[in-house]
mmCIF file as Biopython writes it, N, C-alpha, C and O atoms, coordinates in Angstrom:
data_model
#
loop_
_atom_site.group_PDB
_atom_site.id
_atom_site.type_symbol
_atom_site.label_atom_id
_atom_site.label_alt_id
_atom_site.label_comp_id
_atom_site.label_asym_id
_atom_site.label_entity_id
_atom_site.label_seq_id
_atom_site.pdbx_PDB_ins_code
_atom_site.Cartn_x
_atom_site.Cartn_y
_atom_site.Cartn_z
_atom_site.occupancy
_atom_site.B_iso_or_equiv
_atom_site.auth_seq_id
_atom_site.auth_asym_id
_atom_site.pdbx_PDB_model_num
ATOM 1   N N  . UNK A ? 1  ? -173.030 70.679 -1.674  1.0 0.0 1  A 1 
ATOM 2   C CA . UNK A ? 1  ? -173.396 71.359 -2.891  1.0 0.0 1  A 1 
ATOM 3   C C  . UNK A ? 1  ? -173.823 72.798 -2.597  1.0 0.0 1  A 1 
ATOM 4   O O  . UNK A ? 1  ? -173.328 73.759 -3.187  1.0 0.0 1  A 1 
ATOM 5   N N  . UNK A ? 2  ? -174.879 72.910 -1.543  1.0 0.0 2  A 1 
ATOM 6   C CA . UNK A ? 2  ? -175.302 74.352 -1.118  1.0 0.0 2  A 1 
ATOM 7   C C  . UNK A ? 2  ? -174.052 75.460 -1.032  1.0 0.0 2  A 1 
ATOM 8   O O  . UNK A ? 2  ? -174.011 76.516 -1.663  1.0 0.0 2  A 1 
ATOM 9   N N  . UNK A ? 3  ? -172.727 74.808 0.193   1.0 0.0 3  A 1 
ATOM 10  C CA . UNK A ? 3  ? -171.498 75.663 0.167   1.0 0.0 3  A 1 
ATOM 11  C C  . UNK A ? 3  ? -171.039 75.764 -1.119  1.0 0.0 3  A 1 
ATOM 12  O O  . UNK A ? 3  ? -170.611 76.902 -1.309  1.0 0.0 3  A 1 
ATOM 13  N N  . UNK A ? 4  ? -170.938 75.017 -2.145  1.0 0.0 4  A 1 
ATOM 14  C CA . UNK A ? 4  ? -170.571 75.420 -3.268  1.0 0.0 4  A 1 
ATOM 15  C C  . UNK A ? 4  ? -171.177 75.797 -3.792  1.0 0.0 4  A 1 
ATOM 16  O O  . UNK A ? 4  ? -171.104 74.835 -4.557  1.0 0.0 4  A 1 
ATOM 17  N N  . UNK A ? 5  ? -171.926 76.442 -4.280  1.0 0.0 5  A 1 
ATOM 18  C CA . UNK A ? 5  ? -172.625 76.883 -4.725  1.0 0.0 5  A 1 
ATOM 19  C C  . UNK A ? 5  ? -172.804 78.600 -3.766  1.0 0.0 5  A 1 
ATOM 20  O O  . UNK A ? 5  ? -172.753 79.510 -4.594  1.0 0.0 5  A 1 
ATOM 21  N N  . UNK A ? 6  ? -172.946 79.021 -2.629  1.0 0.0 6  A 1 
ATOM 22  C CA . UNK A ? 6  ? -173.023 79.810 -2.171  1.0 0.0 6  A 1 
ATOM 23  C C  . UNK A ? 6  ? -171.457 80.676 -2.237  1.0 0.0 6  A 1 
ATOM 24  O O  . UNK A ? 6  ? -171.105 81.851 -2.129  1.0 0.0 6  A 1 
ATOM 25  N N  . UNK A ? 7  ? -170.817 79.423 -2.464  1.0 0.0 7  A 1 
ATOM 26  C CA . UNK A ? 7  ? -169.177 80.366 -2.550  1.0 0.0 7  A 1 
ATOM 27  C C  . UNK A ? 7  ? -168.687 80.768 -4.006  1.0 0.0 7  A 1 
ATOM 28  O O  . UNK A ? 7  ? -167.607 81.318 -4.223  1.0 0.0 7  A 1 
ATOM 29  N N  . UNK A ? 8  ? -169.412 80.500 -4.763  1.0 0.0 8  A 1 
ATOM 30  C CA . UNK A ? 8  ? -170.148 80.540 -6.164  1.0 0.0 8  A 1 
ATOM 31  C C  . UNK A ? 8  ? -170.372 82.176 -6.400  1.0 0.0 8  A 1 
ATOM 32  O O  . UNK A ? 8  ? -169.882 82.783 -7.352  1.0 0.0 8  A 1 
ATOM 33  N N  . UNK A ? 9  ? -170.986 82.624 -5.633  1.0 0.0 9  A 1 
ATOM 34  C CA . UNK A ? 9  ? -171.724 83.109 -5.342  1.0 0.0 9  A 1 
ATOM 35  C C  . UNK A ? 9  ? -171.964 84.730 -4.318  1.0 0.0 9  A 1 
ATOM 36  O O  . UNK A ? 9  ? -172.841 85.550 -4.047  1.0 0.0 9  A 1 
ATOM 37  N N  . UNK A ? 10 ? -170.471 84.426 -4.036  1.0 0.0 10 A 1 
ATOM 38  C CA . UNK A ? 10 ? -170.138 85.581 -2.900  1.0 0.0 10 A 1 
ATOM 39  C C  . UNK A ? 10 ? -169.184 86.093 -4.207  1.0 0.0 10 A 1 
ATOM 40  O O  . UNK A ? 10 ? -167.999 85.767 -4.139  1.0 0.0 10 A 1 
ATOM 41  N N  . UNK A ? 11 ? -169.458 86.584 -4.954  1.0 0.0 11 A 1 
ATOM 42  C CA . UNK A ? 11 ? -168.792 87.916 -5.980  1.0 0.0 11 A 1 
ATOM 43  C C  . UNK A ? 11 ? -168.952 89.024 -5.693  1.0 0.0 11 A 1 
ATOM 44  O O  . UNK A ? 11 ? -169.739 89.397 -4.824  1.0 0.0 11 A 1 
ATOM 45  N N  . UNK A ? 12 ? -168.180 89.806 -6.422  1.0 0.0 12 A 1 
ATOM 46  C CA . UNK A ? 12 ? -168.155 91.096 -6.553  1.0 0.0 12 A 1 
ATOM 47  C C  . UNK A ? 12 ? -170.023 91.472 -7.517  1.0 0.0 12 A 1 
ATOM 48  O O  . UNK A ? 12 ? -171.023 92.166 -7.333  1.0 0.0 12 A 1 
ATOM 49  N N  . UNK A ? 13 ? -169.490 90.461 -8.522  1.0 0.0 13 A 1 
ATOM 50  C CA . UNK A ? 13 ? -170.572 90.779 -9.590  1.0 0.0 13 A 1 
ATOM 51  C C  . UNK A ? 13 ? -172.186 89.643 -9.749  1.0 0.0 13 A 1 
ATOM 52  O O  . UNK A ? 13 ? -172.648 88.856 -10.575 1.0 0.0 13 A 1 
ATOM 53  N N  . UNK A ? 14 ? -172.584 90.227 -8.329  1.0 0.0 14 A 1 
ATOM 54  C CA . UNK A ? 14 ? -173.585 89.144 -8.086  1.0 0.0 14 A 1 
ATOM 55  C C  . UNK A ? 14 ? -174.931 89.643 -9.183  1.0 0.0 14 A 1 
ATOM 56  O O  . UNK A ? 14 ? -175.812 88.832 -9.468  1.0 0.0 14 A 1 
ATOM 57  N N  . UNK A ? 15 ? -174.938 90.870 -9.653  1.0 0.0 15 A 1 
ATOM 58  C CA . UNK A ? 15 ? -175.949 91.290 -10.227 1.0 0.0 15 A 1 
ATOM 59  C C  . UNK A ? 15 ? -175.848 90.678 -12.096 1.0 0.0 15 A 1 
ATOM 60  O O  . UNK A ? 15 ? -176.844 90.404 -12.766 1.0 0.0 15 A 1 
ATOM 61  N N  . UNK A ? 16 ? -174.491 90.595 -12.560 1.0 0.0 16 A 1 
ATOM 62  C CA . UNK A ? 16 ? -174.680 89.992 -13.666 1.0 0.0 16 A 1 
ATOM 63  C C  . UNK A ? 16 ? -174.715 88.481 -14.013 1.0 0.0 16 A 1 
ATOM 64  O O  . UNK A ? 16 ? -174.790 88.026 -15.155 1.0 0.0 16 A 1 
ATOM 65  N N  . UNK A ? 17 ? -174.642 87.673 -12.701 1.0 0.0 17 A 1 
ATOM 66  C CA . UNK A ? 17 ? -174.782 86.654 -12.369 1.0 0.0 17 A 1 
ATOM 67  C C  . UNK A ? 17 ? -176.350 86.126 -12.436 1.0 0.0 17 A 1 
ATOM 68  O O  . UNK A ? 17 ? -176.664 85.270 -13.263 1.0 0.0 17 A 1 
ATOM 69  N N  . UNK A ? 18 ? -177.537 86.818 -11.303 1.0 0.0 18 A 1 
ATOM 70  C CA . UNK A ? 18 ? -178.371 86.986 -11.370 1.0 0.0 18 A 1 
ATOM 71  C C  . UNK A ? 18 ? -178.914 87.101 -12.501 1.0 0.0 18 A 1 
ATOM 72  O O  . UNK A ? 18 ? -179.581 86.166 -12.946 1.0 0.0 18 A 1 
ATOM 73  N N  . UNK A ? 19 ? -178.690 88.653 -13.438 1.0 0.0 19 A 1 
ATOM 74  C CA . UNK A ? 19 ? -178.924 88.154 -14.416 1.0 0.0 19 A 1 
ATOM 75  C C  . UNK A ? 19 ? -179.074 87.461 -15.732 1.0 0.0 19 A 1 
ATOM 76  O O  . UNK A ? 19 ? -179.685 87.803 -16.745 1.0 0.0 19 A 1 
ATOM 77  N N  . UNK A ? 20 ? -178.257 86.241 -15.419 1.0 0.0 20 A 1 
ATOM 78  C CA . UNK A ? 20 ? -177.791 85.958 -16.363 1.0 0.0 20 A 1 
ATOM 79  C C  . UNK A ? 20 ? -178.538 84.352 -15.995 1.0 0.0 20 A 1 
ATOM 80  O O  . UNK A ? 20 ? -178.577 83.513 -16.896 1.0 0.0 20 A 1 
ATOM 81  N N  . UNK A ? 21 ? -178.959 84.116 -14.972 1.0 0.0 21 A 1 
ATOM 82  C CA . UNK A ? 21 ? -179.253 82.830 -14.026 1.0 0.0 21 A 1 
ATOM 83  C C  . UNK A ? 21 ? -180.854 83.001 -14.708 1.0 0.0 21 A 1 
ATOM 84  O O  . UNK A ? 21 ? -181.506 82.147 -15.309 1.0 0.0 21 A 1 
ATOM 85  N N  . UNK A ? 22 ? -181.235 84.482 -14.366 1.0 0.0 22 A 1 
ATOM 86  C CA . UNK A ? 22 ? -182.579 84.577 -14.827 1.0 0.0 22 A 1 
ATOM 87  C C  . UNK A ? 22 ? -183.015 84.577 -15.983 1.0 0.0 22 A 1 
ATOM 88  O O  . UNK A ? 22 ? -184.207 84.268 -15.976 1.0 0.0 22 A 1 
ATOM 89  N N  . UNK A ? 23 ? -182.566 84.806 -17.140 1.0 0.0 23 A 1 
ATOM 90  C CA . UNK A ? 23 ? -182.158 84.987 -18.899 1.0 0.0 23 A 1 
ATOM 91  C C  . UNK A ? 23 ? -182.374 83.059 -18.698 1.0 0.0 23 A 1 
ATOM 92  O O  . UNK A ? 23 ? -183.475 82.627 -19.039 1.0 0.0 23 A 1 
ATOM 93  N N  . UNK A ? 24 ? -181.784 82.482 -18.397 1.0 0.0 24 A 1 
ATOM 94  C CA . UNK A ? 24 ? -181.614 81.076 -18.264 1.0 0.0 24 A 1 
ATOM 95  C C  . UNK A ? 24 ? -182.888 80.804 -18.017 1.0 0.0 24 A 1 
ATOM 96  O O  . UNK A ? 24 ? -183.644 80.326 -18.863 1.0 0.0 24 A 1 
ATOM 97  N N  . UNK A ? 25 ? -183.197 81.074 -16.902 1.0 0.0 25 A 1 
ATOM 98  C CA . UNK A ? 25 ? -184.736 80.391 -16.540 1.0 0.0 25 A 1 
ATOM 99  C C  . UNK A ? 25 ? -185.922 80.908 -17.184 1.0 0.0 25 A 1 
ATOM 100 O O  . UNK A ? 25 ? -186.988 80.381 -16.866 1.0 0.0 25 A 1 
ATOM 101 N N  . UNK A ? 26 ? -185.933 81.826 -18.015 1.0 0.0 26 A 1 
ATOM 102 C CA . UNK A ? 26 ? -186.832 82.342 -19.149 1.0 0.0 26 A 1 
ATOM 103 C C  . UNK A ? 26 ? -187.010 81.437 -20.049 1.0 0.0 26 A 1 
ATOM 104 O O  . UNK A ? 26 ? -188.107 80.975 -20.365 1.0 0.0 26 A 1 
ATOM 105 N N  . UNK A ? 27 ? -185.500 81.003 -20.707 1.0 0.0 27 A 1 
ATOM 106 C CA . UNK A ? 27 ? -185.120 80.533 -21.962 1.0 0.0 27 A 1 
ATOM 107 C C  . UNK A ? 27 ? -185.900 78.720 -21.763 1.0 0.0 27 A 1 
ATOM 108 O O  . UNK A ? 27 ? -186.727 78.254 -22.547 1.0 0.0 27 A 1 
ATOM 109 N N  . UNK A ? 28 ? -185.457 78.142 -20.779 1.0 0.0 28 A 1 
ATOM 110 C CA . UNK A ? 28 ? -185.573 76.663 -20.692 1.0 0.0 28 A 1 
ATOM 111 C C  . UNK A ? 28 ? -186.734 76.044 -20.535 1.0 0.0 28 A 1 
ATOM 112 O O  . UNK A ? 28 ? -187.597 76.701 -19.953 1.0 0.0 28 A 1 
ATOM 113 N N  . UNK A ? 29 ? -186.947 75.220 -20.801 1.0 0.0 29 A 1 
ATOM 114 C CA . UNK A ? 29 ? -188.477 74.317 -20.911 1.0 0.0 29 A 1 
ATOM 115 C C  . UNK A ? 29 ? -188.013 72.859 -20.036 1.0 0.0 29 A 1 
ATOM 116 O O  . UNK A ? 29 ? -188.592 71.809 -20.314 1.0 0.0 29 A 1 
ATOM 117 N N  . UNK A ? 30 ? -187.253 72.879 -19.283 1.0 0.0 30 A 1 
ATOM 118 C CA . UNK A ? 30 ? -186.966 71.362 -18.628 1.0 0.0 30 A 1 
ATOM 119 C C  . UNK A ? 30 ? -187.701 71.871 -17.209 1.0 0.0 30 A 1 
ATOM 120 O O  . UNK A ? 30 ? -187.282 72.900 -16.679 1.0 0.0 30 A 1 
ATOM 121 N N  . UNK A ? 31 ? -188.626 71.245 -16.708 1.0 0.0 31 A 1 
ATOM 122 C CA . UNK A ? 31 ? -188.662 71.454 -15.480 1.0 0.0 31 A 1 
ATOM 123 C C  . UNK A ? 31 ? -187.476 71.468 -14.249 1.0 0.0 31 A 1 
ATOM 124 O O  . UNK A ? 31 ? -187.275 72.426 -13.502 1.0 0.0 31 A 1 
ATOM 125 N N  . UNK A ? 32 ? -186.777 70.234 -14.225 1.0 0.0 32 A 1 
ATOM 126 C CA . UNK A ? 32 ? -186.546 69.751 -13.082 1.0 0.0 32 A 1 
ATOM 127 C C  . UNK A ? 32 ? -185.172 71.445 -13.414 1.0 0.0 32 A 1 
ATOM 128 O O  . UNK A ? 32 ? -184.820 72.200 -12.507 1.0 0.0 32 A 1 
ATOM 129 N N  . UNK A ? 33 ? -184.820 71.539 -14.553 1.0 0.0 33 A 1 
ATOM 130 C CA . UNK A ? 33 ? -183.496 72.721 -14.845 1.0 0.0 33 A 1 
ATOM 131 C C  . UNK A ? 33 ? -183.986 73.858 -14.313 1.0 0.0 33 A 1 
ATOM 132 O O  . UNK A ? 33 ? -183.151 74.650 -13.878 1.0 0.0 33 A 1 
ATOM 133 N N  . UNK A ? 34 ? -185.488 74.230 -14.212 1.0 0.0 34 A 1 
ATOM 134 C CA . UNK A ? 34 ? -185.664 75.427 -13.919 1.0 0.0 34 A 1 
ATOM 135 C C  . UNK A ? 34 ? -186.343 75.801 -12.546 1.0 0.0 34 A 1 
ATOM 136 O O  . UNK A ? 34 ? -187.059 76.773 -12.304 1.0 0.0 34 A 1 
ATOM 137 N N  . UNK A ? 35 ? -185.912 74.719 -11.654 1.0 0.0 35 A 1 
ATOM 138 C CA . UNK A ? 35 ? -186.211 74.390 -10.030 1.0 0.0 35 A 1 
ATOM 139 C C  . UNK A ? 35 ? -184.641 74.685 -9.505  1.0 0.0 35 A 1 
ATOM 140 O O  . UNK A ? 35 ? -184.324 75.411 -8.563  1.0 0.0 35 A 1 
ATOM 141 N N  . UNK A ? 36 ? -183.731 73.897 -10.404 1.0 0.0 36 A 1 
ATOM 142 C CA . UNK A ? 36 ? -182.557 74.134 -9.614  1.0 0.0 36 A 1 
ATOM 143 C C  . UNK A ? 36 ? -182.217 75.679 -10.290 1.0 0.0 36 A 1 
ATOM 144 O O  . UNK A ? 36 ? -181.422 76.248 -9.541  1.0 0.0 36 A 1 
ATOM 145 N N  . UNK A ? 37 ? -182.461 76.265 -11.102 1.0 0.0 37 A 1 
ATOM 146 C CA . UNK A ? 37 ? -182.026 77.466 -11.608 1.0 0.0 37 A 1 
ATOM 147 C C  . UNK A ? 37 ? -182.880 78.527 -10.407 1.0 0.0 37 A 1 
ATOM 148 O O  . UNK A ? 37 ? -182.491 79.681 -10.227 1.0 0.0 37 A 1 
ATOM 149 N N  . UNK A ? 38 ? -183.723 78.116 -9.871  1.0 0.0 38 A 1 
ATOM 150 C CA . UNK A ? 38 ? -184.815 78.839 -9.104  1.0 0.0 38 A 1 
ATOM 151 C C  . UNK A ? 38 ? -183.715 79.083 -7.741  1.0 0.0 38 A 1 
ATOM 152 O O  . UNK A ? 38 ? -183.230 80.014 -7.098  1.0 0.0 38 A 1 
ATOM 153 N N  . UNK A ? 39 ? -183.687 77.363 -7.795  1.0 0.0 39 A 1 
ATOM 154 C CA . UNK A ? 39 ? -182.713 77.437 -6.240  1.0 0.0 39 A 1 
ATOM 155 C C  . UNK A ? 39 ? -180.910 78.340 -6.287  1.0 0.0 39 A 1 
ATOM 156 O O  . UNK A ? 39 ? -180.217 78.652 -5.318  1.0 0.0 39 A 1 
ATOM 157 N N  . UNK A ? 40 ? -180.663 78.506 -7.537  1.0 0.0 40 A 1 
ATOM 158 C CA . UNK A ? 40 ? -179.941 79.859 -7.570  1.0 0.0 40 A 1 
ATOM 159 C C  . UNK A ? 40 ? -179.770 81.123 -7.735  1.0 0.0 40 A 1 
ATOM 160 O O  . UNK A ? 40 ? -178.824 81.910 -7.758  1.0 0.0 40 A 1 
ATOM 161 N N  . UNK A ? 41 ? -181.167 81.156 -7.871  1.0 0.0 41 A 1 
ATOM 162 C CA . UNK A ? 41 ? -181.663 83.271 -8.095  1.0 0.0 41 A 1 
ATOM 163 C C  . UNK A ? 41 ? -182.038 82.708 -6.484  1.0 0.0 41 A 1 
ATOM 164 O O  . UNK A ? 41 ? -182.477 83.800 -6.121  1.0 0.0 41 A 1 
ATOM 165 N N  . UNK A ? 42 ? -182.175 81.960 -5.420  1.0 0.0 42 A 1 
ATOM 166 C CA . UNK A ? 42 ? -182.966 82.610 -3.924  1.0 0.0 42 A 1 
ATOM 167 C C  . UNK A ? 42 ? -181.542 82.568 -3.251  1.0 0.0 42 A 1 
ATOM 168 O O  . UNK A ? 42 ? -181.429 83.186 -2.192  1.0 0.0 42 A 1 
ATOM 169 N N  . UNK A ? 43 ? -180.176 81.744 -3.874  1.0 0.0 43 A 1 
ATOM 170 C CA . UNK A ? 43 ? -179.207 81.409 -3.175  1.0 0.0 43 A 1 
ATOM 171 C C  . UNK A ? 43 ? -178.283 83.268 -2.906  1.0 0.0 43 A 1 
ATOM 172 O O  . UNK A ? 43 ? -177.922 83.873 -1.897  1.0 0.0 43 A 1 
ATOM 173 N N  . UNK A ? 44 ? -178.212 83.675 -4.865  1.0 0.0 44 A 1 
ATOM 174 C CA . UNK A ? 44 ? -177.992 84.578 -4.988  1.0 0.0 44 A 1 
ATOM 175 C C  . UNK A ? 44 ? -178.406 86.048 -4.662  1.0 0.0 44 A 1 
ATOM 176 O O  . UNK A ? 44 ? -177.664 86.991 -4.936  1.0 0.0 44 A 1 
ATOM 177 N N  . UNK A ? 45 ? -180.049 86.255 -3.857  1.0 0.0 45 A 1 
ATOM 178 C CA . UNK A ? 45 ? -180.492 87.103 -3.312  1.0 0.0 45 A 1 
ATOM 179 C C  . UNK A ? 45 ? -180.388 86.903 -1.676  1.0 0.0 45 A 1 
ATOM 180 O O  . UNK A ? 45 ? -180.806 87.718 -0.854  1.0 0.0 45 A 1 
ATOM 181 N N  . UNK A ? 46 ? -180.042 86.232 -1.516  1.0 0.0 46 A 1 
ATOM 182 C CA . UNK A ? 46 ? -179.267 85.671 0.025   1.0 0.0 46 A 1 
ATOM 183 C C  . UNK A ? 46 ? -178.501 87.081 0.657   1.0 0.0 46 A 1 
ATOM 184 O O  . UNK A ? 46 ? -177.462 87.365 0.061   1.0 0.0 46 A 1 
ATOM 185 N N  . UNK A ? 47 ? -178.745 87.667 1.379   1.0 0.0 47 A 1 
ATOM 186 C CA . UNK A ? 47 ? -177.447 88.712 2.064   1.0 0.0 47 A 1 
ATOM 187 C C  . UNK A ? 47 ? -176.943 88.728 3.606   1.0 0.0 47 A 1 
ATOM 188 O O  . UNK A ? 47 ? -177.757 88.433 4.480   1.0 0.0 47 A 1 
ATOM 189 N N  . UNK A ? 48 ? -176.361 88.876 3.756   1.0 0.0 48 A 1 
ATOM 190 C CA . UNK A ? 48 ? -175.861 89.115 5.493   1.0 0.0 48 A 1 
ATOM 191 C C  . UNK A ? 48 ? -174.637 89.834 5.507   1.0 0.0 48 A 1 
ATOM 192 O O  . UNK A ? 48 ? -173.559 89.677 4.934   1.0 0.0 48 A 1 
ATOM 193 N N  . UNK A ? 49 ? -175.113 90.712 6.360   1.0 0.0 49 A 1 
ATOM 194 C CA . UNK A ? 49 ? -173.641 91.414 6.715   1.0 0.0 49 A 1 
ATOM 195 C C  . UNK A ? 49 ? -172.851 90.798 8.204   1.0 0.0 49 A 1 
ATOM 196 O O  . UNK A ? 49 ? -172.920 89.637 8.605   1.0 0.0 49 A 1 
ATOM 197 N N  . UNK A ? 50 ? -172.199 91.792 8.777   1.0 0.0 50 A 1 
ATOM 198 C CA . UNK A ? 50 ? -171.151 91.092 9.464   1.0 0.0 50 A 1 
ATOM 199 C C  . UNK A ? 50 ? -171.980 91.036 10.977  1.0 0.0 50 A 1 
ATOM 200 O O  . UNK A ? 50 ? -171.709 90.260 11.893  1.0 0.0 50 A 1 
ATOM 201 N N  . UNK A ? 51 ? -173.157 92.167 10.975  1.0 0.0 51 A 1 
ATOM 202 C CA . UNK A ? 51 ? -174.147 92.051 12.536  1.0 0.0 51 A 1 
ATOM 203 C C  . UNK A ? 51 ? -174.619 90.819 12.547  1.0 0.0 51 A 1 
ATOM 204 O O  . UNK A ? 51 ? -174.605 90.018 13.482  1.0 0.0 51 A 1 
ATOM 205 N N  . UNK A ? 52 ? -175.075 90.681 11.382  1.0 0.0 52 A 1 
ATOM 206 C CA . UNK A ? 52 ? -175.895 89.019 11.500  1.0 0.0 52 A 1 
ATOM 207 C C  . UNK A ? 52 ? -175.159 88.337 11.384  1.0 0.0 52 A 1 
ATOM 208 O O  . UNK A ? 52 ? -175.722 87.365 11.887  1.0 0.0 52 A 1 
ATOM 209 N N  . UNK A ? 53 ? -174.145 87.968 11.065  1.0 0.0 53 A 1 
ATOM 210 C CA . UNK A ? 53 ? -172.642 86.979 11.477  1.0 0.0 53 A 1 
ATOM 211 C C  . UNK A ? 53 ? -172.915 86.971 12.477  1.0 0.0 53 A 1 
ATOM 212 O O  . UNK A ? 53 ? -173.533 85.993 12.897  1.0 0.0 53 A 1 
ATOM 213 N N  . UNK A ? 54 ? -172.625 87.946 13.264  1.0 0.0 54 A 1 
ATOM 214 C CA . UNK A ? 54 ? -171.965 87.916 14.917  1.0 0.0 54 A 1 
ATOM 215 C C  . UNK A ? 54 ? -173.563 87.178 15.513  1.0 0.0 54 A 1 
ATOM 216 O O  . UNK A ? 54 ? -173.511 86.050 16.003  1.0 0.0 54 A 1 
ATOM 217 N N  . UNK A ? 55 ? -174.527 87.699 15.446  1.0 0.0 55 A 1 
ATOM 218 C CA . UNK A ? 55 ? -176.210 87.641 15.826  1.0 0.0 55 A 1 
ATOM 219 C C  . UNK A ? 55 ? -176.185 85.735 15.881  1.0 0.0 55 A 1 
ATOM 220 O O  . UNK A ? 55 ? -176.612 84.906 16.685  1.0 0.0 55 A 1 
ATOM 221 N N  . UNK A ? 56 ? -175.631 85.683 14.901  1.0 0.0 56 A 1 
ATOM 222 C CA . UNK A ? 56 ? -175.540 83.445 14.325  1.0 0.0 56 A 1 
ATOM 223 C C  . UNK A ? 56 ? -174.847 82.994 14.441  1.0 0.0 56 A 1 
ATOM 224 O O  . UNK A ? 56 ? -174.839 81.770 14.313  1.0 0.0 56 A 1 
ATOM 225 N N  . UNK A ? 57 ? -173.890 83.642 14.734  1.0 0.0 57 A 1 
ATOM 226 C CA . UNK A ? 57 ? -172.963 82.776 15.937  1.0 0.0 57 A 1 
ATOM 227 C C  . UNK A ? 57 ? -173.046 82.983 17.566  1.0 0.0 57 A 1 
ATOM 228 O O  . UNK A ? 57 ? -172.676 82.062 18.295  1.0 0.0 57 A 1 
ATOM 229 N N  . UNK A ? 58 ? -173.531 84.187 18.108  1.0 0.0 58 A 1 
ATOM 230 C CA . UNK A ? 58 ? -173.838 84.321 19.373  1.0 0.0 58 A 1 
ATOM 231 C C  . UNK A ? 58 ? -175.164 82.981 19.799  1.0 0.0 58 A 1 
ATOM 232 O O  . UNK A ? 58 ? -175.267 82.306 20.824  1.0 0.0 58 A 1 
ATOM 233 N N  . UNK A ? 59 ? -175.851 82.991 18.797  1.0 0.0 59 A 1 
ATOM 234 C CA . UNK A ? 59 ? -177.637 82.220 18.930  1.0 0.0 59 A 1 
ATOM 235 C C  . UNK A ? 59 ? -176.230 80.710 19.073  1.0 0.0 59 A 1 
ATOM 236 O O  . UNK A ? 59 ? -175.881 80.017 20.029  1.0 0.0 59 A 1 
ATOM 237 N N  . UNK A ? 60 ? -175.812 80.755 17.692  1.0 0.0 60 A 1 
ATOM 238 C CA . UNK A ? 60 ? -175.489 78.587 17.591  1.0 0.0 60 A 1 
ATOM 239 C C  . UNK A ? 60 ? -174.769 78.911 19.254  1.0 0.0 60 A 1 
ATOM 240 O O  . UNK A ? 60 ? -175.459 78.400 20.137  1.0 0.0 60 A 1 
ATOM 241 N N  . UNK A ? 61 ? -173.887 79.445 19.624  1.0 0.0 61 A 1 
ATOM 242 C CA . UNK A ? 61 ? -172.725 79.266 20.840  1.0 0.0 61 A 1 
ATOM 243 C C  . UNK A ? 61 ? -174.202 78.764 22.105  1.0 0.0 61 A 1 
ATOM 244 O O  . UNK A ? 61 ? -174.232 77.715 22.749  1.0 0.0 61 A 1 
ATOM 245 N N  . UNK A ? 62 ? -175.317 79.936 22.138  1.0 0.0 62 A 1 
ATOM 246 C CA . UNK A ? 62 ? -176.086 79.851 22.990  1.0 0.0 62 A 1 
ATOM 247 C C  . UNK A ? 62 ? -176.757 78.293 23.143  1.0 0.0 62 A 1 
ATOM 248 O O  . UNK A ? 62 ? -177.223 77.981 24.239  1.0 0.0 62 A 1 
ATOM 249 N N  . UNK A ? 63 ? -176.790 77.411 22.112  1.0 0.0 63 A 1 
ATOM 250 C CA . UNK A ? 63 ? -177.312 75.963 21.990  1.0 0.0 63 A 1 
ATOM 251 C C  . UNK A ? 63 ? -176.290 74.989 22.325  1.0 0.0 63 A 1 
ATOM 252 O O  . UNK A ? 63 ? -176.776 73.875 22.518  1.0 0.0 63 A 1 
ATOM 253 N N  . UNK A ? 64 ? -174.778 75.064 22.483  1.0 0.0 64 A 1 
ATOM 254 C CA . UNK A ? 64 ? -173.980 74.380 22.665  1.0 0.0 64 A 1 
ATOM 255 C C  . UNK A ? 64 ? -173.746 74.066 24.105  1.0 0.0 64 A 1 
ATOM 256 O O  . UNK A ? 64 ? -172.981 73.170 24.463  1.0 0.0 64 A 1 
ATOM 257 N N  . UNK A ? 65 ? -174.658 75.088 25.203  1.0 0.0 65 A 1 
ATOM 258 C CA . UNK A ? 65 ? -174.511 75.239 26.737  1.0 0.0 65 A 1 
ATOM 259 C C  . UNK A ? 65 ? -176.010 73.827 27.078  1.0 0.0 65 A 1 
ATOM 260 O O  . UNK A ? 65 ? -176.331 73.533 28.230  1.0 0.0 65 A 1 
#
């Protein structure tokens, strides 16, 4: 679910996404809806570029020895 959701998520237009995730979690009164809505405004402020790629895969390779 997380990968889907993160591939969700790798847009161009992550900012009207965001806000539109957040408009949502204003609006709703269900708890358990506005935990998982939570867990997609932290999914969607998520960033990495391509150093920290390389940085997390050098570290996992280093645990496989």
């Amino acid at each position: 679910m997380i990968l889907s959701d993160m591939n969700k998520f790798c847009v161009d237009d992550r900012k009207e996404m965001f806000e539109s995730l957040s408009y949502d979690y204003q609006i709703t009164t269900n708890h358990t809806e506005k935990n998982f809505l939570l867990y997609k405004i932290g999914l969607i402020k998520l960033s990495a570029n391509k150093i920290d790629y390389k940085n997390w895969v050098e570290l996992a390779v280093s645990f496989d020895q």
